[in-house]
N, C-alpha and C positions, 0 to 999 in steps of 0.2 A: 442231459437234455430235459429232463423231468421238471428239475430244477430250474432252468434256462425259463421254461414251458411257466412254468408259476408265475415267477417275477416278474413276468415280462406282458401276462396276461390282463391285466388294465391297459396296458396301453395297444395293445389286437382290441380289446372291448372299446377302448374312448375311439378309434380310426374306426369303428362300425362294422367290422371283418364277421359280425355274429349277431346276425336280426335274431336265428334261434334263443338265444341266451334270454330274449325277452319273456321266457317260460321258466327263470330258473327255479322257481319254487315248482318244477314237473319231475328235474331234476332227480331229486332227493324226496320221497314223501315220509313226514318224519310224525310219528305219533310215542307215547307217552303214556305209561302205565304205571300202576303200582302193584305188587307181587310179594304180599308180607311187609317187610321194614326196608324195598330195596325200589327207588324208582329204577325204570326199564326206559330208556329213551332209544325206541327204534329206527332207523332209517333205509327204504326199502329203495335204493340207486339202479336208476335206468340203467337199462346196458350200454356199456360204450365209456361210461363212467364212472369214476373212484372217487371217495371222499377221504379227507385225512383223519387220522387216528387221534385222538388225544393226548397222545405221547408223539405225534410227530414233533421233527425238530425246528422248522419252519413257520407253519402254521394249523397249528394245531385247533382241532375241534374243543371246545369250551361252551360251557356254561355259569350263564349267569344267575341268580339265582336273587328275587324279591326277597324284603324284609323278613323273615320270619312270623308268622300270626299263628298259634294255633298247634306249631308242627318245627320240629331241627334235624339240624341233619346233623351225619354221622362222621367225619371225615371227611378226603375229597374223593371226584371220580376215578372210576375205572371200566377195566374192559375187561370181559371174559372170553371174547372172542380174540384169535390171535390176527392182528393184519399183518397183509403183505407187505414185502417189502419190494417198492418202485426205485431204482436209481438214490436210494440213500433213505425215502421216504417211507415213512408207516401209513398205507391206506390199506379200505377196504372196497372190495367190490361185491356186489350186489344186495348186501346187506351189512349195517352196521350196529352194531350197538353198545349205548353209553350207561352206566349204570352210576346209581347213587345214593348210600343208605340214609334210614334217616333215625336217628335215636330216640324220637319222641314223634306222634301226631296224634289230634283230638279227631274223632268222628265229624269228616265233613270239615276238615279245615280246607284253608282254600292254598295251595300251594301254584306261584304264578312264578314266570322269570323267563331268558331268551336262552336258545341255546345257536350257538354261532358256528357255521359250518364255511366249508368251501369244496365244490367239485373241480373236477378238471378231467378233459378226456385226452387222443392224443395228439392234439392240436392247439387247443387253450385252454384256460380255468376260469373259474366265475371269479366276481370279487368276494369278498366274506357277505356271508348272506345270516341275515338273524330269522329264526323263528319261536316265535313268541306262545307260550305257551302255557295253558291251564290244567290243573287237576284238583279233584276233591278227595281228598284222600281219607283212608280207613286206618283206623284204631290204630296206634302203635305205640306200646306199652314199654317202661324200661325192663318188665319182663320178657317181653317178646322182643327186644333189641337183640340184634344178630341172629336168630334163629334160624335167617334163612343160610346164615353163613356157617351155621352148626350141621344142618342141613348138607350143605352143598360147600364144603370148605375150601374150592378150587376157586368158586365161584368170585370173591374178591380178591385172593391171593394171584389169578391166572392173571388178572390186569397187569396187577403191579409186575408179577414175574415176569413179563413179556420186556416188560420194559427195565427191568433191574439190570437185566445185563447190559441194556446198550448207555444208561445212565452210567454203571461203572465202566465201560470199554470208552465214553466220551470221559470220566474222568482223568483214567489212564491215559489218554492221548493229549488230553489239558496238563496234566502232573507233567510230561516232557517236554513239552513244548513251554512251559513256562520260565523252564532251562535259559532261551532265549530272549526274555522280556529283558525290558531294561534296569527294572530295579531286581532282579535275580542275577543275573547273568555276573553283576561288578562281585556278588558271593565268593564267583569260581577261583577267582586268583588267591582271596584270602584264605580260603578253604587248603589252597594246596600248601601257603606259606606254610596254615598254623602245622598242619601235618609232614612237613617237609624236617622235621626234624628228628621224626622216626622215632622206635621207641626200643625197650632194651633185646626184644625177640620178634621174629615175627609173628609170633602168635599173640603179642603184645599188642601188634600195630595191627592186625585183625580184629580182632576186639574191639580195639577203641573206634575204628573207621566202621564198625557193626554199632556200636553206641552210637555216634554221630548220628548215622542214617534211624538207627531207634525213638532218639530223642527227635528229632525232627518229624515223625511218624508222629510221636504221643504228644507234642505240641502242637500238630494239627487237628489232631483226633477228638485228644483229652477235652479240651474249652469246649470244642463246639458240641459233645455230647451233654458236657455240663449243660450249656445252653441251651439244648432241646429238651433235656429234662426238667429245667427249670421252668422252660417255655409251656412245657405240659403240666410241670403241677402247681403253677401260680397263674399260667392263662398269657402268657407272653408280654405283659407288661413291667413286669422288674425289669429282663432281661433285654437289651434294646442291642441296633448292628451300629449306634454312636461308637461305641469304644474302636471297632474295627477303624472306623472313619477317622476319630481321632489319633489313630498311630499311624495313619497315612498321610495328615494333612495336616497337625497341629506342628508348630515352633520347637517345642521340647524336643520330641523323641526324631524328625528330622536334623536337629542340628548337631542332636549327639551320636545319629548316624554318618551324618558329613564330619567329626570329628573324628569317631573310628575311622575312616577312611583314608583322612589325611596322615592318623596316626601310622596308621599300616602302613601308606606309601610312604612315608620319612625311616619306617623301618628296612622296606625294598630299597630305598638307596642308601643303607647303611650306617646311618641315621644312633641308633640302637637296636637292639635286640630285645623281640617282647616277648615278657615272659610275666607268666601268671604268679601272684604272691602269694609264696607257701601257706599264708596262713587261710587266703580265700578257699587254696585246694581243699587245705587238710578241713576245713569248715564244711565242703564242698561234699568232701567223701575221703572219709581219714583211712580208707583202706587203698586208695588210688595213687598213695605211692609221689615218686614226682610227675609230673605230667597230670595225674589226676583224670577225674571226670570234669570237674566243675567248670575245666578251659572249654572241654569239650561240649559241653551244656549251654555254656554261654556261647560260644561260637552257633549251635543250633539255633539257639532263641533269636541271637542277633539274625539269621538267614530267616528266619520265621515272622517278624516283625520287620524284617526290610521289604521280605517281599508280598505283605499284604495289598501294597496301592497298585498290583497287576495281580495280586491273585482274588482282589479282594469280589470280581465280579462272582468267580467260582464259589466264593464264601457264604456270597451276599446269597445266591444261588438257593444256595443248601438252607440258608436260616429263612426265606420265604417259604420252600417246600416243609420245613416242621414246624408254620405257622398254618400250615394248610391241612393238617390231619395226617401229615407221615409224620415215621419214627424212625422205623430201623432202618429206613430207604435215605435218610441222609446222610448217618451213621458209615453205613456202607460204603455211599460214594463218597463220601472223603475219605476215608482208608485208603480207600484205591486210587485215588487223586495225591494223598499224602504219602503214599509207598512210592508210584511212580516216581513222583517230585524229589523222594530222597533218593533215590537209587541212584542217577548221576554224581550227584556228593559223593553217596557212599563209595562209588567207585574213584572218584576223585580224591579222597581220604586214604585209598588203598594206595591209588599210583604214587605218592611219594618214598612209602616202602618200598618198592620196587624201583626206584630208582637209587634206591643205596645200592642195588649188588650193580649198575651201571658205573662207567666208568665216570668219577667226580671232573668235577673240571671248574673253568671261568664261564664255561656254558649257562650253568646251575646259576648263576650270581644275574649272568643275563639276565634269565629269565623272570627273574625278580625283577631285576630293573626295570623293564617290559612293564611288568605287571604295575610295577609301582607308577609307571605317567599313567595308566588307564585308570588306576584305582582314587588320581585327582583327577581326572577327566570327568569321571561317572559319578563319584563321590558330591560333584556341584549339583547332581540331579538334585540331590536331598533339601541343598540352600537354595536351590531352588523354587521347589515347590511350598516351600515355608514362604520365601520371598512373595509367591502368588498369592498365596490363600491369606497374608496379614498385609500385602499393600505394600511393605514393605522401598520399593521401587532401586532394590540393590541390586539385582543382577536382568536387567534388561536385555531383549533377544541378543544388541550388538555386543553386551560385557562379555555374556554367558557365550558366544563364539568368538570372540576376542580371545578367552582363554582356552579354549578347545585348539584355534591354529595354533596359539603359540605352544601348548601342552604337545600337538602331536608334531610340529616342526622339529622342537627337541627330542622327540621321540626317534623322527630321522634322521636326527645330528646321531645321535647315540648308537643307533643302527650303523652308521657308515664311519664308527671308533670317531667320530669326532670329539665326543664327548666320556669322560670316564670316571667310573663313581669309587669312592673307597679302596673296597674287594675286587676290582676289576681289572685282569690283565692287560699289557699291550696289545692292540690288535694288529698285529703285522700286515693280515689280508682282510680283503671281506670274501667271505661265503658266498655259494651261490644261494642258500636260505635266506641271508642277513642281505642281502641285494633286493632279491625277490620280495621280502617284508620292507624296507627300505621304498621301494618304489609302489608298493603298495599304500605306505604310509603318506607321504608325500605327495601322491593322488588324493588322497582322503581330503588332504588340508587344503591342494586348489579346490577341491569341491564345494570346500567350505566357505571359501574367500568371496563368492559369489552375495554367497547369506549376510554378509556386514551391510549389502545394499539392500537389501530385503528379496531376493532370492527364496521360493516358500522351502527348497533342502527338504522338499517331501519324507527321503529317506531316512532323516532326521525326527521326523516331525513328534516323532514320540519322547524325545531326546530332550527338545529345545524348547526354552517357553514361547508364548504365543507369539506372532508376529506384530501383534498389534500393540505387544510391548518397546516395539523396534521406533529409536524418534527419527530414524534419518530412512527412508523406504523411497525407492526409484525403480521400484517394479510391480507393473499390474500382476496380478497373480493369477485372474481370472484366465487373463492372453499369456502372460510369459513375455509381453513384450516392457522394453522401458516406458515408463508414466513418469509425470512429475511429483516429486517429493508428497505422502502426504500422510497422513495421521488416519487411527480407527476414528470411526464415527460414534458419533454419544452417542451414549443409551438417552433415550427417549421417556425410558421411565421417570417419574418423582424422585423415587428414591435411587437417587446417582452414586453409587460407592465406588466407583472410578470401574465401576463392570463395563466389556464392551463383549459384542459379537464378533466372530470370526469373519476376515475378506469384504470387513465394513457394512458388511447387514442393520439395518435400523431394528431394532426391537426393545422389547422389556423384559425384565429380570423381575416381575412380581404376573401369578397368573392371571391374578384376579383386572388389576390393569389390562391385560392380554387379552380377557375374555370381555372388556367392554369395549376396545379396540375392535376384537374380531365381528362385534354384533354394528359399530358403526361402516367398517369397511368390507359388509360383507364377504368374509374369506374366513376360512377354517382355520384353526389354531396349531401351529407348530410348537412341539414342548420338548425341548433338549435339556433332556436332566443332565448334565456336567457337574465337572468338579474342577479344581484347578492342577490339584493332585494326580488327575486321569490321563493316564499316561497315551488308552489306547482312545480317546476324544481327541487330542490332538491328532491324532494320527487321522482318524477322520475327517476331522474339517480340513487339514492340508492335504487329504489324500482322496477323499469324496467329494465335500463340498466344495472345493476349488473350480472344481468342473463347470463349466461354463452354463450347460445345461440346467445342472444342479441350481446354482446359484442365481439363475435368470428366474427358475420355477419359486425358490425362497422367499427372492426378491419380491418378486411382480404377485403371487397368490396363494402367500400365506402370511397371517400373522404371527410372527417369530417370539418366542420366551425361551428364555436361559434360566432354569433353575440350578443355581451352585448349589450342591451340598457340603462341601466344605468352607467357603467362605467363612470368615470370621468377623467383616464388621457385627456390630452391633446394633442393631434396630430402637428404634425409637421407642417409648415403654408403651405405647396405645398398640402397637405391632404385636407386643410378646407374645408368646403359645405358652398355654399352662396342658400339659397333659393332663392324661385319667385320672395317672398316678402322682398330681400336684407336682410334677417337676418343670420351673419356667423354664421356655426356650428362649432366651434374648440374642442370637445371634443367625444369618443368614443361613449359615448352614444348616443350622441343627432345624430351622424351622422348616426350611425346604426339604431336606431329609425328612421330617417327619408329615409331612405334606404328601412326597408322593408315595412312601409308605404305604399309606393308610389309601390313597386315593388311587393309588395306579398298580399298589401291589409289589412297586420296585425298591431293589436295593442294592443296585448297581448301576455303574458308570462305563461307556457309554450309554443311557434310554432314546428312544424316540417316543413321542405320542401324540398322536392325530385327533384333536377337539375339533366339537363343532363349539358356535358361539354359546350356548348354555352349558359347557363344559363336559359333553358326553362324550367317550370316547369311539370313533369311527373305525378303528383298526385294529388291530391285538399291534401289541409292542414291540417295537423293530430296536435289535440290540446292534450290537458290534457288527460288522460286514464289512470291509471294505472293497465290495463288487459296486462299482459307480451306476451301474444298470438296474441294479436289484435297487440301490437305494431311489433311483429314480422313480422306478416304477411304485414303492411305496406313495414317492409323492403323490404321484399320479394317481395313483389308487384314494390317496384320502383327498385330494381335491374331487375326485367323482363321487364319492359317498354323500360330503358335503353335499353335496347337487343331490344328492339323492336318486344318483341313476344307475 
């Protein structure tokens, strides 16, 4: 209900339900000290009301913080006080306070900036509320840097501690659930193949299914530590989250994922037999015998590299927070993200030993079979999203479902012995399993049959490319109801690289257009960071913005931008970005990535962000959701900012 109570609290404020609220700076009285080398930001909350913690997971209390003149700070905030815990939420009541060191200040520097709160009691909440604030600060010496933390060694660790567990207990619950995305999930079947052949003891096949899960552990680990430490001791500019982006979203290394894939499904229907070449093992690890490690290493890297374009927001995650003054707190939580994550493998790696002391059969060959149409079903995701991000125009919404019915129609030929591969026995009967999956499958495919007319297949939406890729569409998406035939609408921007918006939005794909846009049609600025590669953006715009609601509000009062970060056209050479560190940008992605980087702090896909017209931002950043109310109520919330009420 807390929750409910939040999101939903702009729109109780815009209906008028709260003349009170016209006091909210009575709310919260927040003042501002210095204490040694440690600003103190306190706020002394009426009763009846909570404020959020700066670790909540929602919306967190933040500070902004003017140029530097005079005086730096020391890493980022924290808290020494522990807040409660409301319905999922980190607040505090009656008193709260934000701390924040600073490594250097001259006598009398002027130290300016906002700090951005929100209360809420048990009825509604305020919008984010800024207050802006001055101090003159006293001497801080790189002698007297941390003293008071020498002093008082709870005093910065208590923040972070508070919050360390729930940042690893959200990893852990991200590391399983990632199990289920779409670019992991097609892992499971290959996982069980390569291990399906068992090894000469069980203490053999223990081992290796303990390596597995190892190797996938220190290839999540290993880089991104590298990363952080390189972040800390060259200043985070070598070190950039490009590479991440580019294994998600470049031609190369998806096509040679959609190749393993077909390769493996040609091996499930009996096709041949794949097997690692002795000389790679023995190069690999000349103590590992036949089988080796090296198969096993590479099967890791491959799961680690497929599933960055759904893990990669947890990633992106981590490498903002050790741009921001942590260390060992990133560290951390990807361990714990990267253990959960391997431990379904590893147990997956175990159960094919275990199915040797079961009784063998034509079962076993099924199962393969099975796996092998899913592993070209899922395998298209990869050509996919190569097909989006270079223009490509190969597999368009109708192809890419054109092959998916026919892929799982065979699937239920096969099921009901219609169909029989190599290794595969007579079927005399069918099961009541192979029935049950049979009719299961076969519902899937009329499900799908809808989507060749433009159907939005919501449940898909993460699956499928955009629908605005679709040339033959006879359904509004908005209603559900049939429409006549019709195509996305152009982007509106200059520079047209055949980008469109989702459910036919007018907008532009450059910000700086957007923000002159926004300053002649009086309306705030809508900024949807995307990718083409973003698995869980689709699923958004077919699963939130569809909404009628939604889409009236985009529509009618706001000005809409698409920033791609993956995108590969090439920009025109007056466009290019030269960074710090002299490296051109010349294509849409890399430029837009390094755009809202620097500008918005993000490094992940889905973003939202709420501009006014001189490009300031109105909101803190609305990520992944798809609660259709919550995201409503964002809108709602940055069109009243805009207004400034």
């Amino acid at each position: 209900m807390s929750l409910l109570r939040h999101l939903l609290a702009p729109v109780i404020l815009i209906l008028g339900l709260s003349p009170a609220l016209a006091q909210n700076e009575d709310l919260v009285r927040w003042s501002v000290a210095q204490r040694g080398d440690t600003l103190v930001f306190t706020g002394n909350i009426k009763d009846g009301w909570h404020i959020y913690s700066i670790s909540d997971p929602i919306t967190p209390a933040y500070v902004t913080f003017d140029t530097p003149d005079g005086w730096a700070l020391d890493g980022g905030l924290f808290e020494k006080m522990i807040p409660s815990e409301l319905d999922g939420n980190k607040v505090f009541f009656g008193k709260g306070e934000i701390l924040q060191l600073l490594s250097s200040a001259k006598d009398g520097a002027r130290i300016t900036g906002t700090l951005t709160w929100q209360a809420c009691n048990d009825v509604m909440c305020t919008p984010p509320i800024d207050w802006d604030f001055t101090l003159y600060a006293t001497e801080v010496t790189a002698d007297q840097a941390h003293r008071t933390m020498i002093e008082d060694p709870d005093k910065a660790d208590s923040g972070k501690g508070i919050s360390i567990w729930a940042l690893i207990l959200e990893a852990i619950l991200w590391g399983f659930a990632m199990l289920l995305t779409p670019c992991v999930f097609p892992m499971v079947p290959m996982t069980i193949s390569f291990f399906m052949k068992g090894s000469s003891s069980p203490a053999a096949g223990r081992f290796k299914a303990f390596m597995y899960g190892l190797f996938i552990v220190l290839l999540y680990t290993v880089p991104i530590s590298i990363i952080i430490g390189l972040t800390w001791l060259i200043g985070g500019e070598v070190v950039t989250a490009d590479i991440f982006n580019w294994l998600a979203t470049h031609w190369l290394p998806n096509i040679i994922f959609f190749l393993v894939f077909m390769v493996f499904a040609a091996s499930f229907f009996g096709a041949f037999e794949i097997t690692m070449p002795s000389r790679l093992v023995n190069s690999s690890d000349k103590k590992s015998g036949n089988g080796g490690l090296g198969g096993i290493f590479f099967l890791a890297l491959t799961l680690v590299l497929v599933s960055f374009s759904c893990t990669g927001p947890i990633v992106g995650t981590v490498l903002i927070k050790s741009t921001q003054g942590e260390f060992w707190t990133p560290m951390v939580t990807m361990l714990a993200f990267s253990v959960a994550f391997a431990l379904p493998f590893t147990i997956f790696a175990l159960f094919p030993s275990l199915l040797k002391k079961m009784k063998s059969g034509s079962w076993l060959n099924s199962v393969k079979v099975v796996l092998g149409f899913i592993e070209i079903a899922l395998g298209f995701k990869f050509l996919s999203v190569a097909d989006q991000t270079y223009h490509w125009g190969l597999l368009d919404r109708e192809v890419y479902l054109a092959i998916w019915i026919v892929v799982f129609t065979m699937l239920g030929f096969y099921l009901l012995g219609k169909l029989r591969f190599k290794y595969d026995e007579e079927l005399k009967h069918i099961s009541l399993g192979r029935l049950i999956l049979a009719i299961i499958d076969f519902a899937f495919v009329v499900y799908m049959i809808p989507g060749m007319w433009g159907a939005p297949l919501k449940a898909l939406s993460g699956y499928l490319p955009p629908i605005e890729t679709q040339d033959f569409v006879v359904w509004n998406m908005a209603e559900g109801q049939g429409a006549p035939a019709a195509t996305a609408a152009q982007s509106v921007s200059r520079n047209d690289y055949g980008l469109s918006l989702p459910h036919g939005l007018d907008g532009y794909f450059n910000l700086d257009e957007a923000l002159e846009a926004s300053a002649k049609e009086g309306k705030p600025v809508f900024v949807d960071i995307t990718g083409h590669g973003c698995v869980n953006c689709r699923e958004m715009e077919q699963r939130v913005w569809s909404d009628p609601r939604v889409l009236e509000t985009m529509r009618n009062d706001y000005t809409v931008v698409a920033l791609y970060t993956d995108d590969k056209s090439k920009l025109p050479e007056n466009e290019w970005v030269t960074t710090d560190s002299g490296k051109v940008l010349k294509d849409i992605g890399r430029v837009n990535s390094l755009l809202v980087r620097n500008r918005f702090g993000v490094n992940s896909q889905p973003s939202y962000v709420i501009l006014d017209s001189q490009g300031n931002q109105l909101l803190p950043t609305y990520g992944y959701n798809l609660d259709t109310d919550a995201f409503l109520a964002f809108l709602e919330a940055g069109k009243k900012a805009y207004k400034g009420e």
